[in-house]
KEBA-94881 format. One line per 10 residues: number of its first residue (from 1); their letters; for each residue x, y, z of C-alpha. Coordinates in pm, 1 decimal. Each point is the difference from the previous one (the first is absolute). Layout:
<pts>
NUM) A) X/Y/Z; ...
</pts>
This chain:
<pts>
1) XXXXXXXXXX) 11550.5/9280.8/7661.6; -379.7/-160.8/-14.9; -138.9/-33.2/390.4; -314.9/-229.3/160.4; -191.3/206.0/204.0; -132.1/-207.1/226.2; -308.3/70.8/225.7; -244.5/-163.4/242.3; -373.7/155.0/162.0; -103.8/-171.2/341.3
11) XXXXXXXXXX) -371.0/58.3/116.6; -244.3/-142.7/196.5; -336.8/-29.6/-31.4; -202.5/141.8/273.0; -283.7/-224.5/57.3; -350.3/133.2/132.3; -239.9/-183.2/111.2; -407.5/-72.7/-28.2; -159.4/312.4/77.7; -355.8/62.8/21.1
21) XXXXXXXXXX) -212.7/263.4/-78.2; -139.0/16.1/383.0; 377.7/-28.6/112.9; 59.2/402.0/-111.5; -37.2/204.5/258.1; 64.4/-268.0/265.0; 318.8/-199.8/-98.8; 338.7/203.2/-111.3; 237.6/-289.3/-49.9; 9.1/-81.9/-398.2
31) XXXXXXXXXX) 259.0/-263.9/-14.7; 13.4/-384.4/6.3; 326.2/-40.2/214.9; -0.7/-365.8/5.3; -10.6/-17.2/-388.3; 259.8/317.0/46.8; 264.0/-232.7/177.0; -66.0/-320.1/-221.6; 48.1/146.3/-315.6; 327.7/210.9/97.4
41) XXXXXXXXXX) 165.7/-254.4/174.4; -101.4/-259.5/-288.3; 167.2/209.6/-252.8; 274.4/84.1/237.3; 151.0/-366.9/20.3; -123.4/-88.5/-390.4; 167.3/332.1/-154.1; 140.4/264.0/197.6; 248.9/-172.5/203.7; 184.3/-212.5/-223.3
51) XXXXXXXXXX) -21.9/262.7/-313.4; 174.9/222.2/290.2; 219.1/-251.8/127.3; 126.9/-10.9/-389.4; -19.5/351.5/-61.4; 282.3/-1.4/302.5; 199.4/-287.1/-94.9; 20.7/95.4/-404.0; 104.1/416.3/171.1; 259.1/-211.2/188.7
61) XXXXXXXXXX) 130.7/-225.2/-253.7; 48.0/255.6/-270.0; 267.7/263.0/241.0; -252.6/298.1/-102.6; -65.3/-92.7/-341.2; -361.3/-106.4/-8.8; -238.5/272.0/69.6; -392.3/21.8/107.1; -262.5/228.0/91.5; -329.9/-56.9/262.9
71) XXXXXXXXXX) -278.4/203.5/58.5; -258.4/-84.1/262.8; -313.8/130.9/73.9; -49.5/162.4/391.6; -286.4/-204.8/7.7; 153.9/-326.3/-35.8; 300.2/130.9/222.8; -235.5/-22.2/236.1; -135.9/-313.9/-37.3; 372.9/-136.5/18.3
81) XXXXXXXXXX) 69.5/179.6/301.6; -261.0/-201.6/174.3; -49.0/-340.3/-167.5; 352.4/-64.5/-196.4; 301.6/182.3/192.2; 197.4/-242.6/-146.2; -32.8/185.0/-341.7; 58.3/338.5/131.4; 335.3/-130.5/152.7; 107.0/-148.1/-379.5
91) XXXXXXXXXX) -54.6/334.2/-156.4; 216.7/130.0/272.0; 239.5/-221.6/-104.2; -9.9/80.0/-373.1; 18.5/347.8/102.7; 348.5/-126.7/191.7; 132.2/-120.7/-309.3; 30.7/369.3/-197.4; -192.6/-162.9/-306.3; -342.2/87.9/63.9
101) XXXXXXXXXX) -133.6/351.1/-56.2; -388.0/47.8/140.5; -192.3/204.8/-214.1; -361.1/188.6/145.8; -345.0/-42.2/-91.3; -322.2/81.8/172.4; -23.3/-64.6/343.3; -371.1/-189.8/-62.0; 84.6/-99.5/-329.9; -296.2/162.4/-116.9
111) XXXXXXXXXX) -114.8/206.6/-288.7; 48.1/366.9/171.8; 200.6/116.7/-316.5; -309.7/-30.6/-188.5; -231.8/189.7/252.4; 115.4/241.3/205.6; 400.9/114.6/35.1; 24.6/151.8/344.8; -85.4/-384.7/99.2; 226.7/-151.9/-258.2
121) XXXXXXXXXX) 277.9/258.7/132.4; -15.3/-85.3/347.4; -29.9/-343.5/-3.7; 285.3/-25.1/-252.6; 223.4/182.1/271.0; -153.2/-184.0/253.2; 137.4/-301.6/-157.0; 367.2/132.9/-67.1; 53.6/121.4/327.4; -83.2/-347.4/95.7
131) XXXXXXXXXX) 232.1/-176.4/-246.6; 264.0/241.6/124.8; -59.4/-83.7/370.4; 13.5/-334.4/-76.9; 293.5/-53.6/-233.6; 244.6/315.9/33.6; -68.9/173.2/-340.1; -285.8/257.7/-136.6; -140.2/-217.7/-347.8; 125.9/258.2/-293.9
141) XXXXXXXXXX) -230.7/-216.8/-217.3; -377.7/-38.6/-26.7; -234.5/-298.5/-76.3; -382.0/73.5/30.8; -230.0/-282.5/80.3; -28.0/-241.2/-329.0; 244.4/242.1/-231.6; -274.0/250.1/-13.0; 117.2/270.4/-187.7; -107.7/332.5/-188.0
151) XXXXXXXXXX) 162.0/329.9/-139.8; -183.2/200.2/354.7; 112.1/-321.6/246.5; 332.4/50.8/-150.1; -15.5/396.5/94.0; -65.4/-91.0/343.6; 243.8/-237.0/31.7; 284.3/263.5/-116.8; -160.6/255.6/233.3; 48.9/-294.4/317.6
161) XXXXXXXXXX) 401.0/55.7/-113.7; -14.0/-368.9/-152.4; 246.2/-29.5/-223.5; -133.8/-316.9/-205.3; -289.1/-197.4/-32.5; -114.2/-383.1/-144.6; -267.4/-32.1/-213.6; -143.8/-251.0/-273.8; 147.0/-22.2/-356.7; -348.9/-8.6/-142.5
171) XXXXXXXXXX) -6.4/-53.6/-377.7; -278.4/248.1/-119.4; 178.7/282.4/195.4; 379.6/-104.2/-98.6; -146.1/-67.9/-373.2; 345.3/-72.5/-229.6; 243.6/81.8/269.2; 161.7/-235.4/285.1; 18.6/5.3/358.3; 332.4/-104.4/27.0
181) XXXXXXXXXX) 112.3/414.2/47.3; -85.2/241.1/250.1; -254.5/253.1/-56.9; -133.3/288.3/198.3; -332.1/155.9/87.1; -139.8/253.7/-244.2; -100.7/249.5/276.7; 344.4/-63.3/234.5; 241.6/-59.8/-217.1; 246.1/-73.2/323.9
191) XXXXXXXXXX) -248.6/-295.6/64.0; 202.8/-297.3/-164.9; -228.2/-307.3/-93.1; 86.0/-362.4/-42.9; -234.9/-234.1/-211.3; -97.1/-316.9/105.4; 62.2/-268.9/-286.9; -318.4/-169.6/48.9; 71.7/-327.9/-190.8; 335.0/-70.7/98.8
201) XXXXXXXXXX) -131.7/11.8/376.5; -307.2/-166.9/-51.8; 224.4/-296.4/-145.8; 138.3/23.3/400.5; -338.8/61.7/149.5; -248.6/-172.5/-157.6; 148.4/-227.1/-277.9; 277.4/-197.8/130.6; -200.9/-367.3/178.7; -233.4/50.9/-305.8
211) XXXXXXXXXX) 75.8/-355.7/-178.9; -256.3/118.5/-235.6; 269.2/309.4/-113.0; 157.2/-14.3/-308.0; 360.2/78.1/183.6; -91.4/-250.1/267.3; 245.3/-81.3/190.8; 206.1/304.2/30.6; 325.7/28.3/111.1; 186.2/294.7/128.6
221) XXXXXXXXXX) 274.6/-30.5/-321.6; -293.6/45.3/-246.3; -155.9/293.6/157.9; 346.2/193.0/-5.8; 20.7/-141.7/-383.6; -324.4/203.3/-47.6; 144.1/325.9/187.3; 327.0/-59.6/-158.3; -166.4/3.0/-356.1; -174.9/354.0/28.3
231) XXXXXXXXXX) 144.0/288.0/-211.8; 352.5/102.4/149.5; -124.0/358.5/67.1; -280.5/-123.2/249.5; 165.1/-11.6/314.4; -259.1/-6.8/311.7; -213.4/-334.1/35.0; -241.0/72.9/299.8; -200.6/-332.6/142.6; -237.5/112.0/186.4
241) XXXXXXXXXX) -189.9/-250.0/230.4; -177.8/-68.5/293.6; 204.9/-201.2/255.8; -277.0/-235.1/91.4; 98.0/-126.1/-372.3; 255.1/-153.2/133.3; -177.5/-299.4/198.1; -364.7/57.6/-61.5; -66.7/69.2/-355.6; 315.7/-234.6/-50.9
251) XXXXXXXXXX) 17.6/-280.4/209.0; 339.5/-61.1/139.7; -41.8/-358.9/-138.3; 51.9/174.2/-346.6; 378.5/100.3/119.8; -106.3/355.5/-17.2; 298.2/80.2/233.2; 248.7/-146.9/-177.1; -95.4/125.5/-286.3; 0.6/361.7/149.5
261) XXXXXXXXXX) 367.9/-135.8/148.8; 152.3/-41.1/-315.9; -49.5/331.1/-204.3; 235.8/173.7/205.2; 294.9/-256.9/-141.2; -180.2/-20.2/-342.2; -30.7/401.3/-68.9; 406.1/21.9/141.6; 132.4/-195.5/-282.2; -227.0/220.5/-269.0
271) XXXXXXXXXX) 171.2/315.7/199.9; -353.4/83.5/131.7; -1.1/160.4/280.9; -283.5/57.9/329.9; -92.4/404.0/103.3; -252.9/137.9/251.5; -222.3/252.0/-168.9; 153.3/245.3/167.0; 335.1/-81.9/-145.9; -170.0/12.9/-335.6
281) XXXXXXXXXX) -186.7/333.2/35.7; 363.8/136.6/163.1; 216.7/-125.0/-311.7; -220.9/3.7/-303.4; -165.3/249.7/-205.4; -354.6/32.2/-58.8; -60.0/-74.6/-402.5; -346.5/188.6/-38.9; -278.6/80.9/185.0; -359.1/-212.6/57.1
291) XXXXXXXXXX) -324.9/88.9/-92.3; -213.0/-151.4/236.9; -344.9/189.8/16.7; -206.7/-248.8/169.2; 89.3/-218.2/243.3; 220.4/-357.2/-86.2; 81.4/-305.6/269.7; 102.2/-367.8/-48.2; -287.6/-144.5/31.3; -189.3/-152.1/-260.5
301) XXXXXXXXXX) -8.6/-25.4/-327.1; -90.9/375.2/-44.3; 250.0/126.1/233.5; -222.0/212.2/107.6; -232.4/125.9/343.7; -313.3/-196.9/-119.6; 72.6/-318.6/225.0; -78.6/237.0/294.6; -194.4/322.5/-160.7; -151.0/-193.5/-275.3
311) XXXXXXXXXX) -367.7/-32.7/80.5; -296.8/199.3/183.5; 43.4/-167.3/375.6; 413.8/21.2/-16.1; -62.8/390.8/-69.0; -282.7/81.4/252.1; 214.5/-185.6/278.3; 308.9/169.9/-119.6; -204.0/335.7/-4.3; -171.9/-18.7/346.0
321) XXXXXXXXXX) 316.3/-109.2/172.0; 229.6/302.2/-119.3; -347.3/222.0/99.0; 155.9/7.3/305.1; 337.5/44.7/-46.0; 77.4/351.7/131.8; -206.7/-104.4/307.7; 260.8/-268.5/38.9; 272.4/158.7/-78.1; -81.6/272.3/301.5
331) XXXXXXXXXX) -80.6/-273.3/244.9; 258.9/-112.7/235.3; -225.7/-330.7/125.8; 287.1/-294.9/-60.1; -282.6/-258.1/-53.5; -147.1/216.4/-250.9; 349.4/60.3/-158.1; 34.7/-375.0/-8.9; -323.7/-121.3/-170.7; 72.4/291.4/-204.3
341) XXXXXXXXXX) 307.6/-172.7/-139.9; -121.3/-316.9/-13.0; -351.4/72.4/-232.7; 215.2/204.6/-240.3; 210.1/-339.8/-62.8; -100.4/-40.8/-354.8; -108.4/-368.5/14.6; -345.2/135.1/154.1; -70.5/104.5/-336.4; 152.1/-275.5/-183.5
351) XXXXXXXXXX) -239.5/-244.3/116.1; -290.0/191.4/-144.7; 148.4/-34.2/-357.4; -252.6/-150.0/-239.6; 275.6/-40.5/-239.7; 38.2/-331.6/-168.7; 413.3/-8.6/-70.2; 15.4/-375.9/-13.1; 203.7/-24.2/339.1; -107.7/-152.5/300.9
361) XXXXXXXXXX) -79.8/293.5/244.6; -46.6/-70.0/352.7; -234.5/187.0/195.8; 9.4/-169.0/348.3; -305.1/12.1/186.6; -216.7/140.6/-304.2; -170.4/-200.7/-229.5; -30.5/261.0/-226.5; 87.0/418.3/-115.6; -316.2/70.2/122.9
371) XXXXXXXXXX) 52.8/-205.1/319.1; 318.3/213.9/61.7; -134.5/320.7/-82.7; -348.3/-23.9/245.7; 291.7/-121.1/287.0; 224.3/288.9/-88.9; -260.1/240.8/-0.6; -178.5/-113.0/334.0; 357.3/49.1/174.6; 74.2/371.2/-222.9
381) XXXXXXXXXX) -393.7/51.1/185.9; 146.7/-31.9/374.6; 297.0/153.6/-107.7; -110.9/282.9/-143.9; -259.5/59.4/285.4; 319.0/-4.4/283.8; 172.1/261.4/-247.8; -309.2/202.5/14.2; -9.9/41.8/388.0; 316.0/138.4/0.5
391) XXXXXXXXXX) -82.6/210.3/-290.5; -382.1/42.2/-36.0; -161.1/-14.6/-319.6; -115.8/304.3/0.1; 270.4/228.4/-49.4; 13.7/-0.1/-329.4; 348.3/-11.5/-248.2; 57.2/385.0/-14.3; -32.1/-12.7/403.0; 215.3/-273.9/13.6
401) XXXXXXXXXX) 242.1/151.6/-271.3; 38.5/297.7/198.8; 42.8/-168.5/326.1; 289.3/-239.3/-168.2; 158.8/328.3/-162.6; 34.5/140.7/376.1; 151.9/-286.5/132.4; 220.1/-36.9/-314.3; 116.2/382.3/60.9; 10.4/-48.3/352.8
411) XXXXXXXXXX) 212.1/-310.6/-36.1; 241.8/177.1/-262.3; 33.6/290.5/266.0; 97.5/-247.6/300.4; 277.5/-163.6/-230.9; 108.0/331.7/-75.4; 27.7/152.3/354.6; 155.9/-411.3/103.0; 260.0/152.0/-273.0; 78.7/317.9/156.8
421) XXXXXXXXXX) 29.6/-137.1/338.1; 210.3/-240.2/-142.7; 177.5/279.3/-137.0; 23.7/186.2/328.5; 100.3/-342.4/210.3; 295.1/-81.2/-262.3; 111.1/399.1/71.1; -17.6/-10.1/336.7; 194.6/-319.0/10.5; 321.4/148.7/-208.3
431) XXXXXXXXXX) -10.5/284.0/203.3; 6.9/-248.1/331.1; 311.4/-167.3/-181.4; 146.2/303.5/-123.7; -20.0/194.2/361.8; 142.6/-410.8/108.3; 299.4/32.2/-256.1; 126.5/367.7/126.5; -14.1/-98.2/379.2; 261.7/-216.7/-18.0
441) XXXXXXXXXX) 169.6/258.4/-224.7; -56.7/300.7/237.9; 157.5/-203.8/282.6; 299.3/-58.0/-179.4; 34.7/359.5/-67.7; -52.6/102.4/341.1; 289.3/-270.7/127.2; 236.2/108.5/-217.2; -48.8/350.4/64.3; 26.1/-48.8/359.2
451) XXXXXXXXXX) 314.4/-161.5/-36.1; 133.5/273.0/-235.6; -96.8/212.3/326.3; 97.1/-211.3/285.3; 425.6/119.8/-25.3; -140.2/428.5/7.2; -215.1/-119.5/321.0; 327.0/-155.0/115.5; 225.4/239.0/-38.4; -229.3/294.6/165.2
461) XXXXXXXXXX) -64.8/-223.5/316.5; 396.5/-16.8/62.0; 81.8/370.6/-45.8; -294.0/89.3/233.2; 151.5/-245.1/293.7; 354.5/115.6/-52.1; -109.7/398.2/52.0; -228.7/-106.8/297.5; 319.1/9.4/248.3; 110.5/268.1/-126.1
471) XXXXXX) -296.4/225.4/43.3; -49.5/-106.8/373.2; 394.8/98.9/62.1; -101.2/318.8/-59.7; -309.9/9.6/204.7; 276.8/-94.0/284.4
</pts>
């Protein structure tokens, strides 16, 4: 039976501010909060909460059959937390309903996968122990930040115990075949991948108020027609979007809702169904493996890292932050830890693109990539600096590689004793309820034995009275 897939990414941009060359050293907040709270609240009310409200309603509606999957950034958690409860309380909601499975990502939607993996690793976990705090269940499946994907990210995705993971149908890596099966990682082959179909959720994402569009208007029949029409053996059709789509890219004067309303109805009477990529990666087999040497993602027309890698200032400021990445790593300083989080975020290094892709790209407060990189780069300065008196610059990486394989072996030898003296707790605590079991039993065998003894005890306390007059006759 053919399945939609259906999945949405929330982030947030974190905004900094104007920062100075003369404000290193003597300022340590980066971040614009007043443009912070405009801009998440704006697309709050625009987007997020009626695309949620729907999301709801259509789970409702449908008695279990309509299916979707979220993913959301830690970073823009965050930012909900504090500007847009309102949101957070919706996807509580959704989670209510039993239709919604939340996938993981990176916690600073960054680009640690590409740089370093002890950083990628923990703020991956970071980010499903979160998810599972929040909504009752450990994500099974994994989404990293923009579908970035390779044969090695896939390896250490398998090794987290993931036991799927999204990524972008890109043509030149697909070549003749279709993304409408599973596949599986070349170097995990337990690592289950699902393809996004790029044009069938760009029709959703970016097409659909284009009067300019050759299928304009588009109505939720006609875009089941299309899925309806593909070859009978294709049978997963993943849309993959962001959920901001829904209200900003789309305006909800185009009846982007209704639209989204109606496909659950539509797909029913073509007998296509709605699965959570978990459900998929649990019920279907993987067709092949993917090749994917270098690195793919959705964005662009190259699907590809070169909106954020692409020229000399996005490297050097991607370079000289992860420079001090083991420092971080070893620092417990929670402001650190936070700015940390929030200059990974990859749109840092999206605004320094000097790519010309035809489509509007909105840097906020820059007025140009070289505008955003000498901002980004005064803030990595004081950054950097704070890292560096924790950590001082001159113990160099062997030092420092040393010092972290200590701590790493120290760490792995207090998890190992916590284990034994969990060991030793859980022993002592069945012997407790074992010796607790047999004193009950021990008393019972004592009572009946004493009854079993009582009539002897009797009997020899009578015949010892009855020869007591007898004896002192005699004495007489």
């Amino acid at each position: 039976m053919r399945t939609i897939c259906l999945y949405f990414e929330i982030h947030q941009i974190i905004h900094l501010k104007r920062y100075r060359f003369f404000d290193i050293g003597a300022d340590h907040y980066y971040y614009d909060d007043y443009a912070n709270e405009i801009s998440i609240n704006e697309v709050a009310e625009r987007s997020y909460i009626p695309a949620l409200s729907t999301l709801i309603e259509m789970a409702k509606n449908s008695n279990g059959a309509f299916k979707v999957a979220l993913s959301i950034s830690g970073v823009a958690l965050e930012q909900l937390e504090i500007h847009a409860p309102a949101v957070v309380d919706l996807l509580h909601q959704l989670n209510d309903t039993g239709c919604c499975e939340f996938l993981a990502e990176p916690y600073s939607h960054g680009l640690s996968s590409l740089a370093n993996e002890d950083c990628f690793r923990e703020e991956v976990m970071r980010m499903s122990d979160k998810i599972k705090q929040m909504f009752g269940k450990a994500p099974k499946v994994f989404r990293n930040s923009s579908l970035i994907y390779s044969d090695e990210i896939g390896a250490q995705v398998a090794a987290m115990g993931f036991k799927g993971m999204l990524t972008e149908g890109a043509k030149y890596i697909l070549g003749w075949k279709s993304p409408h099966y599973v596949y599986h990682c070349n170097q995990a082959p337990s690592l289950k991948l699902l393809l996004r179909d790029y044009k069938l959720s760009d029709d959703i994402g970016l097409r659909f108020s284009n009067s300019e569009w050759s299928e304009y208007p588009l109505f939720a029949d006609k875009y089941i027609n299309w899925i309806d029409a593909l070859p009978q053996e294709e049978q997963v059709i993943n849309i993959f979007m962001e959920l901001s789509a829904l209200g900003m890219v789309q305006p909800l004067s185009s009846n982007i809702l209704e639209f989204l309303k109606a496909l659950p109805y539509c797909a029913k009477e073509k007998g296509i169904t709605f699965s959570t990529p978990t459900e998929i990666v649990t019920k279907l087999k993987s067709v092949s493996q993917l090749d994917v040497p270098y690195p793919i993602s959705w964005v662009d027309e190259e699907r590809d890292t070169s909106c954020w890698l692409g020229n000399v200032m996005q490297r050097e400021a991607f370079n000289k932050l992860y420079s001090v990445a083991e420092r971080v790593h070893m620092s417990d300083d929670r402001r650190i830890k936070q700015d940390w989080d929030y200059l990974q975020a990859s749109n840092n290094f999206r605004f320094m693109t000097t790519k010309n892709t035809g489509i509007y790209l909105n840097r906020g407060i820059y007025d140009s990539p070289y505008d955003a990189f000498t901002n980004y780069m005064n803030i990595l300065g004081d950054f950097i600096k704070r890292v560096n008196s924790l950590y001082p610059e001159d113990i160099d990486d062997e030092e420092l590689n040393s010092l972290l394989t200590t701590i790493h072996n120290q760490g792995e030898e207090i998890a190992e004793l916590h284990k034994e003296l969990d060991k030793l707790r859980a022993k002592e605590e069945k012997a407790k309820a074992v010796k607790a079991a047999a004193k009950p039993k021990a008393a019972v065998e004592k009572a009946v034995k004493e009854e079993k003894t009582a009539p002897k005890k009797t009997a020899a306390k009578t015949a010892t009275k009855k020869a007591a007059p007898k004896s002192k006759k005699k004495a007489e």
